[in-house]
mmCIF file as Biopython writes it, N, C-alpha, C and O atoms, coordinates in Angstrom:
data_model
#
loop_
_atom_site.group_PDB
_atom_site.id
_atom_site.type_symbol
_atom_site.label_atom_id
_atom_site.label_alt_id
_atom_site.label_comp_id
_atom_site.label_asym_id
_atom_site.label_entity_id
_atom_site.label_seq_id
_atom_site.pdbx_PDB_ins_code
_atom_site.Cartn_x
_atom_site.Cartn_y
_atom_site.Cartn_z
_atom_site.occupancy
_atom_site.B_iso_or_equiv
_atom_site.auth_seq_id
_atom_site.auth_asym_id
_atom_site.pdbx_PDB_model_num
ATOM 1   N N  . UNK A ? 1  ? 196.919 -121.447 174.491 1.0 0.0 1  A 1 
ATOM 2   C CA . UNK A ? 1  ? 198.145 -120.687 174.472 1.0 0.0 1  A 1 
ATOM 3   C C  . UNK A ? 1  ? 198.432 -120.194 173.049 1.0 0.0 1  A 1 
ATOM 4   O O  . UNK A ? 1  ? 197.929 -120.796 172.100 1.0 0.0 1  A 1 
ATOM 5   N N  . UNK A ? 2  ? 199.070 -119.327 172.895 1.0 0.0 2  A 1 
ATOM 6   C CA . UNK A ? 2  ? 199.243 -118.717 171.567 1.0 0.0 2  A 1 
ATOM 7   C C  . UNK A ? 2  ? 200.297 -118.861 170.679 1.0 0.0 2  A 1 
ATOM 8   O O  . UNK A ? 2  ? 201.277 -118.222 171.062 1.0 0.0 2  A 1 
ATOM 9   N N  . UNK A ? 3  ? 200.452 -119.397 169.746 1.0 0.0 3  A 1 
ATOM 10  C CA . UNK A ? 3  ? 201.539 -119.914 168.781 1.0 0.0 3  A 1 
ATOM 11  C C  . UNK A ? 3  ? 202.320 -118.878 167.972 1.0 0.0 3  A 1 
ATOM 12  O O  . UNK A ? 3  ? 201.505 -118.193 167.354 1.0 0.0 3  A 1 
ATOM 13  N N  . UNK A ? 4  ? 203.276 -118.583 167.788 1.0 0.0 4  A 1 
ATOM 14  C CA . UNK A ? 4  ? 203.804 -117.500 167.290 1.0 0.0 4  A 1 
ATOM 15  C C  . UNK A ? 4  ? 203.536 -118.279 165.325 1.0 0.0 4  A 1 
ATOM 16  O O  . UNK A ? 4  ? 203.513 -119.478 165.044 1.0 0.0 4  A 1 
ATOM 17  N N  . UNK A ? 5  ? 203.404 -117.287 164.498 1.0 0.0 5  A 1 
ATOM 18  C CA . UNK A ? 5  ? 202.924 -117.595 163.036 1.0 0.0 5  A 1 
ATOM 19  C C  . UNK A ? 5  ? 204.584 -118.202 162.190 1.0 0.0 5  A 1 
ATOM 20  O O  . UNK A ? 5  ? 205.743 -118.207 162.604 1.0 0.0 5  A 1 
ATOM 21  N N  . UNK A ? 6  ? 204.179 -118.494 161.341 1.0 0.0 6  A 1 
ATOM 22  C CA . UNK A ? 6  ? 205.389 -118.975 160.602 1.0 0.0 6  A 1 
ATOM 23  C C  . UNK A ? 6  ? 205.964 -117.703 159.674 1.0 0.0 6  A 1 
ATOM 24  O O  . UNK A ? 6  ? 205.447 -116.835 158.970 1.0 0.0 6  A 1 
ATOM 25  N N  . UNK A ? 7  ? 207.365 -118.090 160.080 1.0 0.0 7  A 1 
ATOM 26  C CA . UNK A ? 7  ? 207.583 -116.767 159.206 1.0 0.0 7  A 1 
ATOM 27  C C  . UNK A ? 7  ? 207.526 -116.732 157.674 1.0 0.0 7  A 1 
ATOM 28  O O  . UNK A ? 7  ? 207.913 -117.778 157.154 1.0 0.0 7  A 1 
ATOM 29  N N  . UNK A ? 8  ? 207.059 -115.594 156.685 1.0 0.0 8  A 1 
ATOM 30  C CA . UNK A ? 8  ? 206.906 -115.939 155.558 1.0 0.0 8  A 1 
ATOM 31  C C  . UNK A ? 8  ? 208.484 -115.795 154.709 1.0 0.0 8  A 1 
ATOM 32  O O  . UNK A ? 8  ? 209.348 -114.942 154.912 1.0 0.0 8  A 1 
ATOM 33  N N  . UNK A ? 9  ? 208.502 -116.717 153.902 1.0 0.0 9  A 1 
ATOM 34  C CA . UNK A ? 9  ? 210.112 -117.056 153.612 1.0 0.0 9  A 1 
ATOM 35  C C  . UNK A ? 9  ? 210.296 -115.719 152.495 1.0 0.0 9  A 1 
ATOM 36  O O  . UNK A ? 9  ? 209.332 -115.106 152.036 1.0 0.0 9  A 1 
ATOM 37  N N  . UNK A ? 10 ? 211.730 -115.415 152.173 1.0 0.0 10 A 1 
ATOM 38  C CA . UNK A ? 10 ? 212.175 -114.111 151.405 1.0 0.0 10 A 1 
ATOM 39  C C  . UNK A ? 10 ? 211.758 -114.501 150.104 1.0 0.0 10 A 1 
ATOM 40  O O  . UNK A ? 10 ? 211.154 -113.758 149.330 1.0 0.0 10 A 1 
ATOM 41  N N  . UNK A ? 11 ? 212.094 -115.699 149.869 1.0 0.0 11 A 1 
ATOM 42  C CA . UNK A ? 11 ? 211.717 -115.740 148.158 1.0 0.0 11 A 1 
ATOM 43  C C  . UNK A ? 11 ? 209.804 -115.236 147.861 1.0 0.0 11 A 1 
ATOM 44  O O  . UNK A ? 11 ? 209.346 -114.572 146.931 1.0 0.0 11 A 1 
ATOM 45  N N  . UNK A ? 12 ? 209.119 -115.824 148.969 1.0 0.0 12 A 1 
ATOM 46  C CA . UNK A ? 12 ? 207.680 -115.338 148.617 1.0 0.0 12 A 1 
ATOM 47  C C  . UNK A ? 12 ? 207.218 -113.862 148.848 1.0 0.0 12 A 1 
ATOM 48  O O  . UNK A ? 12 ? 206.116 -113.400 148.551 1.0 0.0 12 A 1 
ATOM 49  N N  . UNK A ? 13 ? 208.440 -113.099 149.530 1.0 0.0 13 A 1 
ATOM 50  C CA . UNK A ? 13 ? 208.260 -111.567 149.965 1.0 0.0 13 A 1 
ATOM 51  C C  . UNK A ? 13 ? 208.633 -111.241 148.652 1.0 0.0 13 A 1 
ATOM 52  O O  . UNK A ? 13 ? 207.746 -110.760 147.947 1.0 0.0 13 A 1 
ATOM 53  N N  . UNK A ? 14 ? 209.829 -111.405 148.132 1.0 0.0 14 A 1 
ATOM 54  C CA . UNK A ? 14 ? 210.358 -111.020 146.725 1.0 0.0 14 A 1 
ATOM 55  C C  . UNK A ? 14 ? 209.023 -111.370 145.685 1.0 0.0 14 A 1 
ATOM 56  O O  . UNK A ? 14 ? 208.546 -110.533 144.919 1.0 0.0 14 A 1 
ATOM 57  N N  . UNK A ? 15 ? 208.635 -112.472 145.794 1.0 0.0 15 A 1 
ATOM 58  C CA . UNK A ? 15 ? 207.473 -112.350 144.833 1.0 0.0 15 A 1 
ATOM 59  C C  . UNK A ? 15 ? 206.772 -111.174 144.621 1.0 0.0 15 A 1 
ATOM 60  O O  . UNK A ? 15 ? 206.820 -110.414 143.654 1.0 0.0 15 A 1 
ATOM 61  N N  . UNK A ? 16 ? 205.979 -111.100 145.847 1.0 0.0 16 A 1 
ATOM 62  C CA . UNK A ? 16 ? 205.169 -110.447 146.278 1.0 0.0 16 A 1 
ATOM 63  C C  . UNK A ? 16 ? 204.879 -108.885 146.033 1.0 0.0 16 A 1 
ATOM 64  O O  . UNK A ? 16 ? 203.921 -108.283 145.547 1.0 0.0 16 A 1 
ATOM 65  N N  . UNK A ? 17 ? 206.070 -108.498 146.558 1.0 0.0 17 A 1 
ATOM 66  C CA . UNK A ? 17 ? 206.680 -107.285 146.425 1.0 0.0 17 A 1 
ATOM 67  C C  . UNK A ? 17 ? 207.106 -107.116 144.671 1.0 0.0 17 A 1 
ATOM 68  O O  . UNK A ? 17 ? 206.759 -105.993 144.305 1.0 0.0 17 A 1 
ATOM 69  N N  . UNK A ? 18 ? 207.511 -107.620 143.951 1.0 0.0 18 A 1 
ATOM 70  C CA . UNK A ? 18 ? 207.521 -107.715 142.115 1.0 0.0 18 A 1 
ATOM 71  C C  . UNK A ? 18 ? 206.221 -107.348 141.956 1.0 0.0 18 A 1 
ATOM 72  O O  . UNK A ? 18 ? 205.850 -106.290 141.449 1.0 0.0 18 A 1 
ATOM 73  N N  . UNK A ? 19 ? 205.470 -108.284 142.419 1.0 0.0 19 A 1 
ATOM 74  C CA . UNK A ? 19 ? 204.153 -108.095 141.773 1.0 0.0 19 A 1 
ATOM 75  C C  . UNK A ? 19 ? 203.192 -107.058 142.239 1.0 0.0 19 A 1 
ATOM 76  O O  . UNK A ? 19 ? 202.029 -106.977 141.843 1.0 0.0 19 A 1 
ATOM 77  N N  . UNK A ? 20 ? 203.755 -106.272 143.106 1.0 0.0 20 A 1 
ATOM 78  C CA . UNK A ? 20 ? 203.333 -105.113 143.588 1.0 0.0 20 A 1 
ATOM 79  C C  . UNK A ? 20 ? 203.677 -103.893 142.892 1.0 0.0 20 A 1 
ATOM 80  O O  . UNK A ? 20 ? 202.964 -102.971 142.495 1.0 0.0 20 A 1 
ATOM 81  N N  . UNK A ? 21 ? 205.298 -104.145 142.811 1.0 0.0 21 A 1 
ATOM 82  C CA . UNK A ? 21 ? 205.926 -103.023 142.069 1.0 0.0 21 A 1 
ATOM 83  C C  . UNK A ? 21 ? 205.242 -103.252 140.236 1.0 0.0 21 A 1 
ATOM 84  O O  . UNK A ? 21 ? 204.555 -102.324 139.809 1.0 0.0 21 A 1 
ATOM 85  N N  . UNK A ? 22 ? 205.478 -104.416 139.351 1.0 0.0 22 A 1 
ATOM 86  C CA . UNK A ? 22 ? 204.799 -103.944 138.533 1.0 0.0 22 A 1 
ATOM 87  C C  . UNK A ? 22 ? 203.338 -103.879 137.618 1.0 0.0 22 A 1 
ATOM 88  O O  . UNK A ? 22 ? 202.969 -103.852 136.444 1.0 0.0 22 A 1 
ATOM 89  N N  . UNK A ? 23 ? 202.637 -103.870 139.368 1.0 0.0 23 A 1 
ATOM 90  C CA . UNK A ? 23 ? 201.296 -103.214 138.821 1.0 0.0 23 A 1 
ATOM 91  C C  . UNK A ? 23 ? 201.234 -101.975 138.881 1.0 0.0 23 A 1 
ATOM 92  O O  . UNK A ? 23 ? 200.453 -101.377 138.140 1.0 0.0 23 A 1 
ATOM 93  N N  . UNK A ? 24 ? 202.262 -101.120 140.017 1.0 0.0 24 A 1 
ATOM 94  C CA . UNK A ? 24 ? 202.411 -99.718  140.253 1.0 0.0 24 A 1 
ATOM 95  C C  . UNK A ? 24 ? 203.076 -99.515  138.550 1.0 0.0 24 A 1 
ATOM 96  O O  . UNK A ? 24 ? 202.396 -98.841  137.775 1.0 0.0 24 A 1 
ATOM 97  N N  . UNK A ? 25 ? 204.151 -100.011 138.142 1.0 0.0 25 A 1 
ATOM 98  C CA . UNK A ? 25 ? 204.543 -99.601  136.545 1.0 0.0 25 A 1 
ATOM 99  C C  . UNK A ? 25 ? 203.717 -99.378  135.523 1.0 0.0 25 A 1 
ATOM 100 O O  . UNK A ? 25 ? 203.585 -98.380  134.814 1.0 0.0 25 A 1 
ATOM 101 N N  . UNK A ? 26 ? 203.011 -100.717 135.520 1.0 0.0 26 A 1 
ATOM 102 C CA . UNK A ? 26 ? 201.831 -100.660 134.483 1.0 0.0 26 A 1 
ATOM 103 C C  . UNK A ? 26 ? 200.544 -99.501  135.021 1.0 0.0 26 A 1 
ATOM 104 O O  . UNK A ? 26 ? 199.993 -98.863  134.124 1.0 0.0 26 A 1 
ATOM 105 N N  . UNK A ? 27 ? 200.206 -99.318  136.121 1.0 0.0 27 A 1 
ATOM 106 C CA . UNK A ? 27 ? 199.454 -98.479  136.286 1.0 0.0 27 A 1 
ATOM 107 C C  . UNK A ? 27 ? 200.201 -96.628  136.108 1.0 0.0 27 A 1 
ATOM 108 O O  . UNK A ? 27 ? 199.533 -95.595  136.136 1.0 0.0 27 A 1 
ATOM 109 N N  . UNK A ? 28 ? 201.598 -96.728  135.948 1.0 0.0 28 A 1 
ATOM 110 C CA . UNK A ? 28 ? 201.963 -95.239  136.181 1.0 0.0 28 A 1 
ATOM 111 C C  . UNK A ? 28 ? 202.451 -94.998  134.510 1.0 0.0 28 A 1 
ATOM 112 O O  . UNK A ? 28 ? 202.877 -93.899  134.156 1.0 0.0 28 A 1 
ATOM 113 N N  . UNK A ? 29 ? 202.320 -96.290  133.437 1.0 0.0 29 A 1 
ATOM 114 C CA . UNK A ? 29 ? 202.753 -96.075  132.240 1.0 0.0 29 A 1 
ATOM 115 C C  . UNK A ? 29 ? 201.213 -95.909  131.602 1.0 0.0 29 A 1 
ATOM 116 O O  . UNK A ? 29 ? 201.209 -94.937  130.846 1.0 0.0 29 A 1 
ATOM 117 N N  . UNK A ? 30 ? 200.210 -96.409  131.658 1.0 0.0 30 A 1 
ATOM 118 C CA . UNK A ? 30 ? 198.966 -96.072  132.009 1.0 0.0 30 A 1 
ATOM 119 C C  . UNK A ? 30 ? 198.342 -94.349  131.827 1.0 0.0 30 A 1 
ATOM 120 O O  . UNK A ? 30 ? 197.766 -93.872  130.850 1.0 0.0 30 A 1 
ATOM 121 N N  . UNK A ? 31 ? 198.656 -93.764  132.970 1.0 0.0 31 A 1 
ATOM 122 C CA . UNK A ? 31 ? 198.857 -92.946  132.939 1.0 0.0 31 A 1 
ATOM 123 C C  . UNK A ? 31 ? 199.683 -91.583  132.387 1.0 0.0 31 A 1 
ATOM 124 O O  . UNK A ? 31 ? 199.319 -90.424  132.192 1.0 0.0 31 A 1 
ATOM 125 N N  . UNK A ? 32 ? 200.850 -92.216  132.245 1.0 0.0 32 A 1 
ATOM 126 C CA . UNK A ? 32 ? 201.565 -91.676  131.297 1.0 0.0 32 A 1 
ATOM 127 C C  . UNK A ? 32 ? 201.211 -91.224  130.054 1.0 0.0 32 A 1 
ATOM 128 O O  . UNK A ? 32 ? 201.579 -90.209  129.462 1.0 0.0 32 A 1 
ATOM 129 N N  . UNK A ? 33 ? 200.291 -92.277  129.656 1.0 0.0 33 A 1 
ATOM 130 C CA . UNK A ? 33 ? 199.953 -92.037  128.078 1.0 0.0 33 A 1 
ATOM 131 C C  . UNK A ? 33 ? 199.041 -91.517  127.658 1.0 0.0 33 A 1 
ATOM 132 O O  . UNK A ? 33 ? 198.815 -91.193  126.492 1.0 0.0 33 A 1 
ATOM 133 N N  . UNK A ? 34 ? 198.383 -91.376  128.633 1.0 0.0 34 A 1 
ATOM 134 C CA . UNK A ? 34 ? 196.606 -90.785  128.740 1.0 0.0 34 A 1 
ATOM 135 C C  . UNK A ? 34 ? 197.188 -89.279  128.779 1.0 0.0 34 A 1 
ATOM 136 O O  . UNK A ? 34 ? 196.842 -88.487  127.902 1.0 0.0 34 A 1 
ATOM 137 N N  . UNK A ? 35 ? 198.016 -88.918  129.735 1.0 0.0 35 A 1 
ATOM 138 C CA . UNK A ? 35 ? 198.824 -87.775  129.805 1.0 0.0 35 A 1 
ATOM 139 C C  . UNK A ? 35 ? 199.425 -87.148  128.751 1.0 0.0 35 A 1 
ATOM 140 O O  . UNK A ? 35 ? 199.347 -85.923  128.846 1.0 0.0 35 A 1 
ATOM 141 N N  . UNK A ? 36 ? 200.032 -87.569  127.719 1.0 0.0 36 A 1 
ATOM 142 C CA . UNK A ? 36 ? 200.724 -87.453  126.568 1.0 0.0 36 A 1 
ATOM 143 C C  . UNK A ? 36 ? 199.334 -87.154  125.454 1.0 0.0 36 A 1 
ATOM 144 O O  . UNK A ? 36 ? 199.307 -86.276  124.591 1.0 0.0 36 A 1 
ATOM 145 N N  . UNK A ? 37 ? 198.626 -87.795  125.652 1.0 0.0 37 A 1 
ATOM 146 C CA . UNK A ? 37 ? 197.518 -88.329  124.689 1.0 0.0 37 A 1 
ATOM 147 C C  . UNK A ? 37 ? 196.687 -86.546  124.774 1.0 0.0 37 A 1 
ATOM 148 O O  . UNK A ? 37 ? 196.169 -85.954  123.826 1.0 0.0 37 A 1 
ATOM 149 N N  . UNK A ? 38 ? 196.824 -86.012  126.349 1.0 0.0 38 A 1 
ATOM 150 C CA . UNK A ? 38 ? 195.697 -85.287  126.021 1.0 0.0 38 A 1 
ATOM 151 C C  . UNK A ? 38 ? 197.081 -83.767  126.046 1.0 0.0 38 A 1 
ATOM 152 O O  . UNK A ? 38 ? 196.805 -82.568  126.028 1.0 0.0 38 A 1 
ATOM 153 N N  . UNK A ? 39 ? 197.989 -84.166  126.075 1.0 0.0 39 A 1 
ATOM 154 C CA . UNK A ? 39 ? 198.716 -82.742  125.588 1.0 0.0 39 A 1 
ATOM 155 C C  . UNK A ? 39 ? 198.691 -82.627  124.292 1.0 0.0 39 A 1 
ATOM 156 O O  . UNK A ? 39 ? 198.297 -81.555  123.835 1.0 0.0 39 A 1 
ATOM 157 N N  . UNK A ? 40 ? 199.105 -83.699  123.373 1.0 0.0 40 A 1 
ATOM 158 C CA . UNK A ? 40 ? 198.826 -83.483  122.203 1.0 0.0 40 A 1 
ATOM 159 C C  . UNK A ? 40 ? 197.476 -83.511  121.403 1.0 0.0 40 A 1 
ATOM 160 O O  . UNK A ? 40 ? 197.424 -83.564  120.174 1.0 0.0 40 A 1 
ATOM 161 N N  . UNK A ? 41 ? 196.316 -83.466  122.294 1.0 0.0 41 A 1 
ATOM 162 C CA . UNK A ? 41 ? 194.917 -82.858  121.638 1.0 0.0 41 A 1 
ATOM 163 C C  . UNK A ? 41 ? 194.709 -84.842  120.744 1.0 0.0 41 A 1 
ATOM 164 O O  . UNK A ? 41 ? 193.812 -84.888  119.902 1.0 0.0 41 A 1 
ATOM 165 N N  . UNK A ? 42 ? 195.243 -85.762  120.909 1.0 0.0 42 A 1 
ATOM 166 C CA . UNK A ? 42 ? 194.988 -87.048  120.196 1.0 0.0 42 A 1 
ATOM 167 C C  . UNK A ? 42 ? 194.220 -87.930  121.294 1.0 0.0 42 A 1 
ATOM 168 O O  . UNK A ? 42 ? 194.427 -89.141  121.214 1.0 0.0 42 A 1 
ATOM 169 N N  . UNK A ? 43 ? 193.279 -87.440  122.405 1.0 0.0 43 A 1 
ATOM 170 C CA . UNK A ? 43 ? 192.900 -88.324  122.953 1.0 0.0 43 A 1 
ATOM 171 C C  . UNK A ? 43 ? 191.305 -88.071  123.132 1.0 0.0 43 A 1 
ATOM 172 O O  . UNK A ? 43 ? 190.744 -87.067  123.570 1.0 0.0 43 A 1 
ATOM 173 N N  . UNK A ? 44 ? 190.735 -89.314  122.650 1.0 0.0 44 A 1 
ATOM 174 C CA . UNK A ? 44 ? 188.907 -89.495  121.783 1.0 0.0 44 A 1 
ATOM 175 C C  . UNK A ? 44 ? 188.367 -90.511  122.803 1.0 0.0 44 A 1 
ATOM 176 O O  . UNK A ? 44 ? 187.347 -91.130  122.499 1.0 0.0 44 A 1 
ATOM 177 N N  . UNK A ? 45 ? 188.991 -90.748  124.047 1.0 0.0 45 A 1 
ATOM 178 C CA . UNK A ? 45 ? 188.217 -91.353  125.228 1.0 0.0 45 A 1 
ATOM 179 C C  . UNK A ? 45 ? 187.918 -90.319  126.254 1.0 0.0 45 A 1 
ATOM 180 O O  . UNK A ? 45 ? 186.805 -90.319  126.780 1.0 0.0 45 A 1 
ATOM 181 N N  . UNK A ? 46 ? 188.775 -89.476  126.571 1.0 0.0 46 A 1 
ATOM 182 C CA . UNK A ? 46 ? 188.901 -88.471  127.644 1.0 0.0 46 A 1 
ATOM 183 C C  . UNK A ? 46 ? 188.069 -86.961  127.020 1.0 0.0 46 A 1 
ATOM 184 O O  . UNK A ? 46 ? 188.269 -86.323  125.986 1.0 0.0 46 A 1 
ATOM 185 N N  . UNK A ? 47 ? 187.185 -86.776  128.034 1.0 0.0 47 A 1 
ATOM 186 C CA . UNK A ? 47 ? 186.717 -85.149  127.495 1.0 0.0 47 A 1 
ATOM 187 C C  . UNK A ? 47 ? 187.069 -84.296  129.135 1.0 0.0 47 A 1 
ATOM 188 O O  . UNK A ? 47 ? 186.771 -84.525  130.307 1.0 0.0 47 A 1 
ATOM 189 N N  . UNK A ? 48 ? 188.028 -83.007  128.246 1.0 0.0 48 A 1 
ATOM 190 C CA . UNK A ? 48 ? 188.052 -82.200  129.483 1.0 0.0 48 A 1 
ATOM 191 C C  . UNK A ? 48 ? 187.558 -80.993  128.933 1.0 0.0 48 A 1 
ATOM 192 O O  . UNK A ? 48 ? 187.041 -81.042  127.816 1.0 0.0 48 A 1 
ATOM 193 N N  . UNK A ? 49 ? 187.654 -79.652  129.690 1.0 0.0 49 A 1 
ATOM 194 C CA . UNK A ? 49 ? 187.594 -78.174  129.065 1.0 0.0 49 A 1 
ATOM 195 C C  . UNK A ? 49 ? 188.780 -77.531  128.620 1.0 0.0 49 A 1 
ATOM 196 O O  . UNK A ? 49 ? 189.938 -77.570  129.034 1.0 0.0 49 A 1 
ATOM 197 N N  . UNK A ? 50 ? 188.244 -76.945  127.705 1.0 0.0 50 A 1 
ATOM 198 C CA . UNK A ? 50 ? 189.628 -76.014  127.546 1.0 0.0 50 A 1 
ATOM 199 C C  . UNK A ? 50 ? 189.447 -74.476  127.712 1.0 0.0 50 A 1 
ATOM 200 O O  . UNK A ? 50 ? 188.713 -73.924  126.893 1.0 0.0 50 A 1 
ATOM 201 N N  . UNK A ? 51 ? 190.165 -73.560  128.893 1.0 0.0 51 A 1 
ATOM 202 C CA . UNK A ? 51 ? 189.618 -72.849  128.970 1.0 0.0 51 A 1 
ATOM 203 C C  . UNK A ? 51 ? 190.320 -71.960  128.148 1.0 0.0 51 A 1 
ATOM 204 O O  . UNK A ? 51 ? 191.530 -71.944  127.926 1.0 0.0 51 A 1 
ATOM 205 N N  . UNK A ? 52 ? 189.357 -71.149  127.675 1.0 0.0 52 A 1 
ATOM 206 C CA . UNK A ? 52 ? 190.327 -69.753  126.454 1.0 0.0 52 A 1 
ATOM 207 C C  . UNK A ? 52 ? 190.053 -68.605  127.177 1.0 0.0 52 A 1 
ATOM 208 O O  . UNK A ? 52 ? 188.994 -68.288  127.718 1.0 0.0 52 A 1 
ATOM 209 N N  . UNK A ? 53 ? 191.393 -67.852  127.123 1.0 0.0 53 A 1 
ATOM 210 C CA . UNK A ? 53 ? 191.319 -66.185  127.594 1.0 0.0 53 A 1 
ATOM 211 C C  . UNK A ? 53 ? 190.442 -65.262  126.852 1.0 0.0 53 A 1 
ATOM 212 O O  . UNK A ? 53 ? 190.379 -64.075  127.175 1.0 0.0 53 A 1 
#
């Protein structure tokens, strides 16, 4: 017969969910800077093109 699961308690959803949200932060500040990095022509990891008229 089939047992219904235990429910998982709020404090471990709240964890959970933190630690979800700030890997999304660190991954979107991350980005951010790489972003910044290559508007201002200061970024020596990233190679893109630049196209000229």
């Amino acid at each position: 017969m089939a047992v219904p699961k235990k429910r998982t308690s709020k404090s471990k959803t709240k964890i959970r969910r933190n630690l979800w949200k700030e890997k999304a932060k660190e991954k979107s500040l991350k980005a951010m800077s790489l972003a910044k990095s290559i508007l201002t022509n200061r970024s020596k990891s990233f190679y893109y093109e630049i196209k000229t008229k």
